[in-house]
N, C-alpha and C positions, 0 to 999 in steps of 0.2 A: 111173791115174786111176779105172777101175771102181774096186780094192779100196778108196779115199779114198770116193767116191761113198757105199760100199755102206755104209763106219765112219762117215759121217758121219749117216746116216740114223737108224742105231744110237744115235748121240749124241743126236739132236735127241729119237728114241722114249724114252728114257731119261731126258731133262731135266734132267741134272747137268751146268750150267755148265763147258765145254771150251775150253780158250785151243788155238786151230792156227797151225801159222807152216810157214813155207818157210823154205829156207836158198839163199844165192849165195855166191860167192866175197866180195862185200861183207861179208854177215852172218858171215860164217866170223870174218873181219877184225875184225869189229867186238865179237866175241865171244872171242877174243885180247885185246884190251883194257879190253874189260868185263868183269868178273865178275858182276855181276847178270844182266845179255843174258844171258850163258853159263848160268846157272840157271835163267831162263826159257825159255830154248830149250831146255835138255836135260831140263824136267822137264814138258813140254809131251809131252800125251799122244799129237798127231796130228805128226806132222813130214814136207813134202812136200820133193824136189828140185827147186828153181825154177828152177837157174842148170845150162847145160851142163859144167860148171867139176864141181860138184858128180859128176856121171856119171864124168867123167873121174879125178876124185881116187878115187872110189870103186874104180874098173878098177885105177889105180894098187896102192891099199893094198889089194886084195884084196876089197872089201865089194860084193856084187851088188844094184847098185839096176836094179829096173826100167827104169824112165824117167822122162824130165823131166813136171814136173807143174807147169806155171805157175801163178801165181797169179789171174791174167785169165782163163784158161782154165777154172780150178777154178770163179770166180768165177762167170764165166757159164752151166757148166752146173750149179748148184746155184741159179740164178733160172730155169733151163728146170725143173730138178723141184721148184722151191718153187711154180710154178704146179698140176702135175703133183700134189702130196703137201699143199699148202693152207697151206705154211707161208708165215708172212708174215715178210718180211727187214725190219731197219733200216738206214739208209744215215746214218754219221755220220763228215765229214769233207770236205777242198777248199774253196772259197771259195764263196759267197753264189751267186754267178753259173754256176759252176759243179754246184753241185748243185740249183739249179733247172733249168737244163738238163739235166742226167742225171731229175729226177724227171717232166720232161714226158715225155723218151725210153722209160723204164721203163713210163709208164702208159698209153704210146701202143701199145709192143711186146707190152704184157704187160696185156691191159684186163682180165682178170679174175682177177688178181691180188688180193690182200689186201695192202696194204704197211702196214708198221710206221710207220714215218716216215722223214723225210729232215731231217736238220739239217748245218749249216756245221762246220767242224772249229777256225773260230778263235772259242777264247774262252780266259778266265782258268783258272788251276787251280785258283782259290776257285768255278768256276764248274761244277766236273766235279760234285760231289752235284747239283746244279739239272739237267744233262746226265745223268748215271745215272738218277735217279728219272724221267724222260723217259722215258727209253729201259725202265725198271722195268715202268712203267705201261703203256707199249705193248703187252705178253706178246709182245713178238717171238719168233722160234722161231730166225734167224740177225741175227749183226751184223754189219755189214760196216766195220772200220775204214780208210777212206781217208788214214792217215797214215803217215808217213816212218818208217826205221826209226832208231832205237832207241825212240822213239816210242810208237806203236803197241804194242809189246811190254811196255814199260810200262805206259801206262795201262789196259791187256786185263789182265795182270796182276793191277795194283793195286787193281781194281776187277771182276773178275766174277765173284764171290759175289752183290756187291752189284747187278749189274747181271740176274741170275738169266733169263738167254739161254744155252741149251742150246748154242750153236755159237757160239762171234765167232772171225771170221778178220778179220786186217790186210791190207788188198788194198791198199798201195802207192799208187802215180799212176794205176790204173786206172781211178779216175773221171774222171781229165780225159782218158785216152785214150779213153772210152766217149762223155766228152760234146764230143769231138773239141778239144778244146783243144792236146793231143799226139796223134802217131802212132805208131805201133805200127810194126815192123818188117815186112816184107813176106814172107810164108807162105815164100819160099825162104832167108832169109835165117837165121828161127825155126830150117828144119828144120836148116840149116848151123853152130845153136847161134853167131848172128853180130849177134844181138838188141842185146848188146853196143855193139857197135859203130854200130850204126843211132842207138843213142841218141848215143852218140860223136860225131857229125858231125854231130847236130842241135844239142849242145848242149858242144861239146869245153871251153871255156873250165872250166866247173861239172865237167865229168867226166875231165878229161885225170888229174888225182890218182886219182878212185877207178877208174878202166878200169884205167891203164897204170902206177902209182906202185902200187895196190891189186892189181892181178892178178899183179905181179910177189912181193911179200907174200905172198900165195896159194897160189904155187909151192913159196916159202921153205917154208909152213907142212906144204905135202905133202911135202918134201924131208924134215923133220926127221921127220915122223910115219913116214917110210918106212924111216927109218933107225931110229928107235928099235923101231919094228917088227921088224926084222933082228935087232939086237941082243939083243931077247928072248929070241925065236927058237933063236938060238945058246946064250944063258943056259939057257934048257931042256932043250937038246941036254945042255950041259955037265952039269948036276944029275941028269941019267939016265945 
């Protein structure tokens, strides 16, 4: 979290438009079947571990990640030092009701803040230049995109040249858990990497596929990686 913190600072002093993403066991999934996803993930200069899935494939295949870096997490301590460093954040995404609520919470926690603005995430995709130049005109310093993924990675993509905001990060569902519409999993469950699951049983019908039909997929995808791994491995042996 510090070293993301310290790069992110860098990015924003710098002001060359930076697309950031997290990755989960979802996105893994979803990047197996996308090949654009899989190009903007992997050509994304900042990349955190959101999902405890991720730490453990990493232990698996040899790759030492520090630790889990939520995306909630990131989010909010990056509005403690955008009060802190004077940057002023946009908030674009959720429904009507919902980001009115998150923007009275914002300006209540945070009164001497600068905010960029706050707009709703449902509109047309002949309506996204009208939305860019919005957001243009703001000189915001981070974006916060409150959308779903494949989503999100998308239009942060496809758009931020044009959007010329030093940091946008995709923050998920975390505005409706911020403006209490959802909850968040409880601090023991987090540290148990069981996050998962809390969502699971508030909402099993929507996520019984991507938990337990997608977690199993996930396994598949470390299994192969670990064997071709191996495989290498041995090939190198053999050429020596």
């Amino acid at each position: 979290m510090s070293e993301t913190l310290e790069e992110i600072e860098r990015i924003i002093d710098a002001r060359k438009p930076t697309q950031h993403v997290v990755i989960n066991a979802n996105k893994i999934n979803l990047m197996y079947q996308d090949e654009k996803l899989r190009q903007i993930v992997n050509s994304a200069p900042l990349i955190n571990a959101d999902g405890s899935s991720i730490l453990l494939a990493g232990k698996i295949l040899g790759h030492k990640i520090p630790e889990r870096v939520t995306g909630i997490d990131l989010f909010e301590k990056l509005l403690d030092i955008s009060v802190v460093k004077g940057y002023r954040p946009f908030f674009l995404g959720a429904t009507q009701e919902v980001i009115e609520t998150l923007q009275t919470h914002f300006q209540e926690k945070y009164p001497n803040m600068s905010f960029a603005g706050f707009r709703n995430g449902y509109f047309q995709t002949e309506e996204s230049s009208e939305v860019v130049r919005q957001i243009r005109e703001s000189k915001a310093d981070i974006l916060f995109l409150g959308f779903s993924s494949p989503q999100k990675e998308y239009w942060a993509n496809e758009y931020l040249n044009e959007l010329d905001v030093p940091f946008v990060m995709g923050v998920g569902g975390s505005f409706d858990v911020i403006a209490g519409k959802t909850t968040r999993a409880p601090k023991w469950m987090q540290k148990l990497g069981m996050e998962w699951f809390y969502r699971f049983i508030q909402e099993p019908k929507r996520m019984f596929k991507r938990y337990f039909v997608g977690n199993l997929q996930f396994l598949g995808h470390i299994c192969k990686a670990k064997v071709q791994g191996l495989q290498k491995k041995r090939g190198n042996k053999s050429a020596n």
